[in-house]
C-alpha positions in Angstrom: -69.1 81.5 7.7 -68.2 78.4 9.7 -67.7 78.9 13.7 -65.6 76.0 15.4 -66.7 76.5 19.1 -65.7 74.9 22.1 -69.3 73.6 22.7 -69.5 69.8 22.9 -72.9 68.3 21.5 -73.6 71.8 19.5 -74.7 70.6 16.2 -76.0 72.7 13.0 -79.4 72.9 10.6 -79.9 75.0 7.7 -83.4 76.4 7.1 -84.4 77.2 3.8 -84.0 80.9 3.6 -80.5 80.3 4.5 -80.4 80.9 8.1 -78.9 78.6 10.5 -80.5 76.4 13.3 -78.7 75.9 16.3 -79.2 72.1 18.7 -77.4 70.7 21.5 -77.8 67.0 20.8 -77.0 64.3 23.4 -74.1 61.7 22.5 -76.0 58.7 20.6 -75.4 55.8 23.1 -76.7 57.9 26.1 -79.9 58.9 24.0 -80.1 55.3 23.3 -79.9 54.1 26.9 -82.4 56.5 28.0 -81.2 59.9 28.3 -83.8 62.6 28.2 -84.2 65.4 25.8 -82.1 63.7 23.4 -82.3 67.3 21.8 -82.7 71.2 22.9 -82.9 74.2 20.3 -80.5 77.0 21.4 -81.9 80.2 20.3 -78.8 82.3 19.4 -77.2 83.6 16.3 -74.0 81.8 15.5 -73.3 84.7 13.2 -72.8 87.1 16.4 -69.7 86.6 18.3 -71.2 88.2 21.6 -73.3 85.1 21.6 -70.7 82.8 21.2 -69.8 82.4 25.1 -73.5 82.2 25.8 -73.4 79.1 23.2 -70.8 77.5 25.1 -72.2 78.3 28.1 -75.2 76.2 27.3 -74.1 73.3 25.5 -71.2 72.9 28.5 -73.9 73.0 30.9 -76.4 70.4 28.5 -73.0 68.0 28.2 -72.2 67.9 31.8 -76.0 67.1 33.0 -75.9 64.5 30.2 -72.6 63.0 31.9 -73.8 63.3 35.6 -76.8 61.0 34.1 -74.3 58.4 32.9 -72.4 58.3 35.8 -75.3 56.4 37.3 -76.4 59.1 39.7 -80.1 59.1 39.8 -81.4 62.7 38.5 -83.3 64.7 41.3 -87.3 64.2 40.8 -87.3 68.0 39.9 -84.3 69.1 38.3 -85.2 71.1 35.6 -83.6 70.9 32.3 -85.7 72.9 29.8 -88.2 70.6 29.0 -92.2 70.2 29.8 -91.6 67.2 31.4 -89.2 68.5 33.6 -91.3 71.5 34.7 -94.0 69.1 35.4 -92.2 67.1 37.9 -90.8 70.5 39.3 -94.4 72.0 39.9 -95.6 68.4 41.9 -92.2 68.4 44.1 -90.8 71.9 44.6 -92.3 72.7 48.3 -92.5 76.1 47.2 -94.9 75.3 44.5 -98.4 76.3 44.2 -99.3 72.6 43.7 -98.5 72.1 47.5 -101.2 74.4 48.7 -104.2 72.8 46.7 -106.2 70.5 48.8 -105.4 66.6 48.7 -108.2 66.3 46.2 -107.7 68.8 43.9 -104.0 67.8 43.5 -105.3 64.1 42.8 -107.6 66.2 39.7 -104.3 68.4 38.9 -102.1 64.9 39.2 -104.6 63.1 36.5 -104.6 66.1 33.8 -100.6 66.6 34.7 -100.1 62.5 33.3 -101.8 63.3 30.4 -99.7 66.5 29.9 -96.2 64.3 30.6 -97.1 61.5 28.1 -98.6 63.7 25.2 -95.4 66.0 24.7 -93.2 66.0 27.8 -90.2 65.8 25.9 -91.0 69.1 24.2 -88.7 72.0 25.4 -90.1 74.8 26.6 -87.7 77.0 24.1 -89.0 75.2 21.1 -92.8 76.1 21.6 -94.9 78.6 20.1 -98.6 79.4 19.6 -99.1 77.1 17.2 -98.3 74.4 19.2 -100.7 75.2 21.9 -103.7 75.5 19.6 -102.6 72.2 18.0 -102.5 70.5 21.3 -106.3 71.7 22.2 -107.6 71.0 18.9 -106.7 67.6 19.1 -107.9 67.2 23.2 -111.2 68.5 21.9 -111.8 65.8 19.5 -114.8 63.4 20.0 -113.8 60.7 21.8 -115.6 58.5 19.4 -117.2 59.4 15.6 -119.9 61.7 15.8 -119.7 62.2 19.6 -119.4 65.5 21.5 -116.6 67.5 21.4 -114.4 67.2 24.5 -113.7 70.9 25.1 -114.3 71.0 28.6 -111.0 68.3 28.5 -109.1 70.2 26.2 -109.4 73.3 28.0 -108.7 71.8 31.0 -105.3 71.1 29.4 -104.6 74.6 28.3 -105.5 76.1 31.9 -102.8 73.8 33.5 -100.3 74.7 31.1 -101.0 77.9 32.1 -100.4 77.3 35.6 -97.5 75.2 35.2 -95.7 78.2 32.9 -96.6 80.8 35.9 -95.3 78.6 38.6 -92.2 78.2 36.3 -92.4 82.1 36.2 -92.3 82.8 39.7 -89.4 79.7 40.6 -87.4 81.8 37.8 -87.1 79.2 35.3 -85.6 79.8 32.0 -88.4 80.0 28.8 -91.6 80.0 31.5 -91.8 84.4 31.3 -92.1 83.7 27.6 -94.6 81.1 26.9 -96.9 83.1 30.0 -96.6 86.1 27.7 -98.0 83.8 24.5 -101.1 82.2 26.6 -102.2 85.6 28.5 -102.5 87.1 25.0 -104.0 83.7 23.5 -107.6 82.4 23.6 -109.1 78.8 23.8 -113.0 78.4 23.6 -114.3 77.6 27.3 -116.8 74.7 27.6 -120.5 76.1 28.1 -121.6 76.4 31.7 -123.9 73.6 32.5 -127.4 74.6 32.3 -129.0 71.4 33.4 -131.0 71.7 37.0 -132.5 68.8 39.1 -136.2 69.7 39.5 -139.0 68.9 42.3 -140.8 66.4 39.7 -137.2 64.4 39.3 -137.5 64.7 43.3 -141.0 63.5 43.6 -139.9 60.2 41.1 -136.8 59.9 42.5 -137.4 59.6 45.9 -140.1 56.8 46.3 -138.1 54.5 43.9 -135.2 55.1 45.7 -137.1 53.6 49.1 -139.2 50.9 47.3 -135.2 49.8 45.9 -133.7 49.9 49.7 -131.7 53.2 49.0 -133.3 55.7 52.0 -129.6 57.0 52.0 -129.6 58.3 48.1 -133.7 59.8 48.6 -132.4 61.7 51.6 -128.6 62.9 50.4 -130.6 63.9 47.5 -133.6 65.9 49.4 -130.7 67.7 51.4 -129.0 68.6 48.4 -132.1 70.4 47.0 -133.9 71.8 49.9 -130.8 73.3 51.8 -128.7 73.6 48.3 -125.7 72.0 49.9 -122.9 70.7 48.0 -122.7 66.6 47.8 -119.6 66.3 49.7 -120.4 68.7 52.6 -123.9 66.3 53.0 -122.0 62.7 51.9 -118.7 63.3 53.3 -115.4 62.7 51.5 -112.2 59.9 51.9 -108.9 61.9 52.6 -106.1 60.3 52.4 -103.8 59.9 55.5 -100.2 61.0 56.0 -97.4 58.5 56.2 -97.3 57.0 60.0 -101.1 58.4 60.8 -103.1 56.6 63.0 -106.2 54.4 61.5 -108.4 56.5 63.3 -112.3 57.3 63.1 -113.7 56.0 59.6 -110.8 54.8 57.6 -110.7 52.5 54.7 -107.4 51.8 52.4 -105.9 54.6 54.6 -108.5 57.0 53.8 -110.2 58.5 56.4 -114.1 59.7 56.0 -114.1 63.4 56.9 -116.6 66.6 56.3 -119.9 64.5 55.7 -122.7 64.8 57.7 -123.8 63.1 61.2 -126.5 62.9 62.9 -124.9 65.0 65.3 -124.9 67.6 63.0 -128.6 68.0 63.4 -129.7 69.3 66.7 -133.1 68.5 69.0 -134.7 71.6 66.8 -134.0 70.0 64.0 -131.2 72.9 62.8 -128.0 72.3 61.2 -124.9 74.9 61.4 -122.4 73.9 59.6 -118.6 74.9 58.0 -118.6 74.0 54.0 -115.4 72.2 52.7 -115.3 74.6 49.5 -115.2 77.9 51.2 -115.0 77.3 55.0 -118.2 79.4 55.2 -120.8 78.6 58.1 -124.6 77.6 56.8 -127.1 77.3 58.5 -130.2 75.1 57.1 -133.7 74.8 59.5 -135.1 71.2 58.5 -138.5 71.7 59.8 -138.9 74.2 56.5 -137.6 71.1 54.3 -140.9 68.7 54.1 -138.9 66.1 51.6 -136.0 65.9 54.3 -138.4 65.8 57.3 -140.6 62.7 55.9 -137.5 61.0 55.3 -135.9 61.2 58.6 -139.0 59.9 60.4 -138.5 56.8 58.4 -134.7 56.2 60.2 -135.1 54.5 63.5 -133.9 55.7 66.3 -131.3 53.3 67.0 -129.5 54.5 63.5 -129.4 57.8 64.7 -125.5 58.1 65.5 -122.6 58.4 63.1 -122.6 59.3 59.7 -125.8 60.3 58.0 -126.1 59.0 55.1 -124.8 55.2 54.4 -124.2 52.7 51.9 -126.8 50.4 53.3 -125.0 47.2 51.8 -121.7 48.5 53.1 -122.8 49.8 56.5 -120.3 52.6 55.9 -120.3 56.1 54.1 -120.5 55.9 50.4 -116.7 54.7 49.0 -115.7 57.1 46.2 -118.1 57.7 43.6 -120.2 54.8 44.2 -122.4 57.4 45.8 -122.9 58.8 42.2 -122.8 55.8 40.6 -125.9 54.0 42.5 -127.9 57.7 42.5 -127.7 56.6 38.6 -129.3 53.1 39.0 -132.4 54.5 40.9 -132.5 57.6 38.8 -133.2 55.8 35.2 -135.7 53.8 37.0 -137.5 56.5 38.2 -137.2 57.5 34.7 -135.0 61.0 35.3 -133.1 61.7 32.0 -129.2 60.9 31.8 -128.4 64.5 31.7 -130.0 65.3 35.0 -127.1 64.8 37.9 -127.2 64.5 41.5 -124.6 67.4 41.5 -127.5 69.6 39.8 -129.5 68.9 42.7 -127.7 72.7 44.2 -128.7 74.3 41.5 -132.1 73.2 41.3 -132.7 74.5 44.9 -131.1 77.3 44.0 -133.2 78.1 40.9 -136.3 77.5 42.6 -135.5 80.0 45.2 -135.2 82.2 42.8 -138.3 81.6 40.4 -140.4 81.7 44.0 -139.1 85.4 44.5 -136.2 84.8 47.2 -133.8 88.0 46.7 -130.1 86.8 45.5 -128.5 87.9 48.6 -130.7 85.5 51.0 -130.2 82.8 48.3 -126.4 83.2 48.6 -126.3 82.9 52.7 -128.4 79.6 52.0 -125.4 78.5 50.0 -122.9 79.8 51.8 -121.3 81.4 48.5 -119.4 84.1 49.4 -119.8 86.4 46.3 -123.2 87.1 44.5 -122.0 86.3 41.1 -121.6 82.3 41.6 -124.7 82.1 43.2 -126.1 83.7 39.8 -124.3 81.2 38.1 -126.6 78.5 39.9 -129.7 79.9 38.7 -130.4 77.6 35.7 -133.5 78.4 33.1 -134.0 82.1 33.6 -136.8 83.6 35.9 -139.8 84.3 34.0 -141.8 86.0 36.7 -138.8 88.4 37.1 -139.1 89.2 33.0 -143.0 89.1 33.3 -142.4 91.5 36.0 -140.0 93.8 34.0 -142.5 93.5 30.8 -145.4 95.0 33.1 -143.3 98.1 34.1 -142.4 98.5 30.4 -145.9 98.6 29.1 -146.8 100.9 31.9 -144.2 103.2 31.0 -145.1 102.9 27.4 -149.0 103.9 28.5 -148.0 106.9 30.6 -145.6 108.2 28.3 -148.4 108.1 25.5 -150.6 109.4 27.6 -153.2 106.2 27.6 
């Protein structure tokens, strides 16, 4: 039966088994000059009259968006119309969005994996997309970047886990299709990538830290010994750049309107040598005693006193705190010529502090105020290598047992 509706752009497909396909399709000399979706699937039954106004409804609504466009009136940065694209740009801009609450340098991660979302399949409406879809799309994100190289799944499931996010933002802002694909990815499961079981070691240390000297880089032997002796995070010893906000003064340590903020200073450290200080991650206070850190305390002695004020640790060819990443990047340098393996990170400088607390018999509680984690189960997700005191330990009571029980 053929249905002549008052629905401008509604266009027709058979499928196979008979049934009918319903589109809205965009007049072909807007799609042509740029007009995005040039195409929408309208799930509704043309053989049920009820849905017949809510056709209209919809194509009336697709057409006249489509006309506003041609008009020449710019489209709002996040008007939605149905597609990924769209709920993309909605999630950066809406101030109501979770996206506005992240910290400047998550939303720079958020931003990078968001561009790769947009360009891959944007133009996909939501109402279109189905399971398969998303296991197609992390498939593909996990392949090797080259032949024979590691899978990326740590990239592609990165990907999934902002899709999510974006779908239960669009939930919450009440956005047509978002309550549907949430449904499909709470009930659907992606492999995660493997927690990283690497740990930086006291023998890296002991290689690490008179190459780093005899090379001129004091600052990378003693960001590094703070790392591991007090298990603080990089950016809480190193400092971070945050970007300033329009019309803020260039003040304190700025560069390309950037402003160096949460890093150590030499103030930090007081005339007992103690440091009390609020981590960036959690806001917790820590506390770190560096006359009980023997790498950090032979390292200080070799500053002189009149480079005792400002920042802690600097780029001694820029006379300024580390510019982003180059911290990371020169660690590397001195690290393969003090012959540490690629593998081995600064970053798993924490958790080899951590994991050497452990294996020396520190309970996990004391181990997690060092850290300043604020729940027990990250800081056992630090400990890297297993404890085999702790199961030499647990093997004695066993065979004890064993004998008493047997009456031996």
């Amino acid at each position: 039966m053929q249905f002549e509706l008052k629905a401008p752009g509604l266009k027709r497909r058979l499928n196979k088994d008979g049934t009918i396909r319903l589109y809205w399709v965009a007049r072909a000399d807007l799609a042509k000059a740029g007009y995005e979706p040039e195409t929408i699937p309208l799930r509704y039954d043309i053989n049920n009259e009820e849905q017949h106004p809510l056709i209209t409804a919809a194509c009336l609504r697709y057409q006249a968006e489509m006309l506003e466009w041609s008009s020449g009136r710019k489209r709002e940065l996040n008007r939605f119309d149905g597609t990924l694209l769209s709920l993309s740009r909605k999630y950066q801009t809406d101030p109501a969005s979770p996206f506005q609450r992240c910290k400047w340098n998550t939303r720079e991660k958020d931003t990078y994996t968001l561009a790769i979302i947009e360009k891959a399949f944007g133009k996909r409406a939501l109402a279109a997309l189905k399971i398969g879809d998303f296991y197609r799309w992390y498939d593909e994100a996990r392949k090797p970047k080259t032949p024979g190289g590691p899978e990326r799944v740590r990239k592609a499931h990165g990907i999934i886990a902002m899709l999510r996010r974006l779908v239960a933002y669009g939930v919450m802002a009440e956005l047509t299709g978002c309550a549907r694909l949430k449904a499909i990815l709470d009930e659907a499961r992606f492999q995660q990538p493997s927690r990283r079981r690497v740990r930086l070691e006291i023998h890296h240390l002991q290689s690490f830290i008179p190459k780093a000297i005899e090379m001129g880089r004091l600052s990378l032997a003693l960001g590094t010994a703070i790392q591991f002796e007090t298990t603080m995070r990089q950016r809480d010893v190193i400092g971070e750049w945050s970007p300033l906000d329009p019309g803020e003064a260039e003040t304190g340590i700025v560069m390309n309107r950037r402003r160096w903020v949460n890093g150590l200073t030499w103030a930090d450290i007081s005339d007992r040598l103690e440091i009390r200080k609020e981590t960036t991650k959690t806001g917790a206070i820590v506390a770190h005693d560096l006359n009980y850190c023997p790498l950090v305390l032979q390292l200080l002695d070799k500053v002189p006193p009149e480079r005792r004020v400002g920042p802690l640790i600097i780029d001694e060819k820029a006379g300024r705190p580390y510019a982003e990443d180059a911290y990371g990047r020169e660690w590397r340098i001195v690290a393969r010529a003090a012959g540490v393996p690629d593998h081995v990170w600064n970053m798993d400088a924490r958790a080899g502090g951590v994991s050497e607390a452990d294996e020396a018999g520190a309970d996990t509680d004391s181990i997690r105020a060092q850290t300043g984690h604020t729940q027990s189960s990250t800081t056992e997700r630090y400990k890297r290598g297993g404890n085999i005191e702790k199961s030499r330990k647990v093997s004695e009571l066993r065979i004890a047992y064993r004998n008493a029980k047997n009456g031996a």
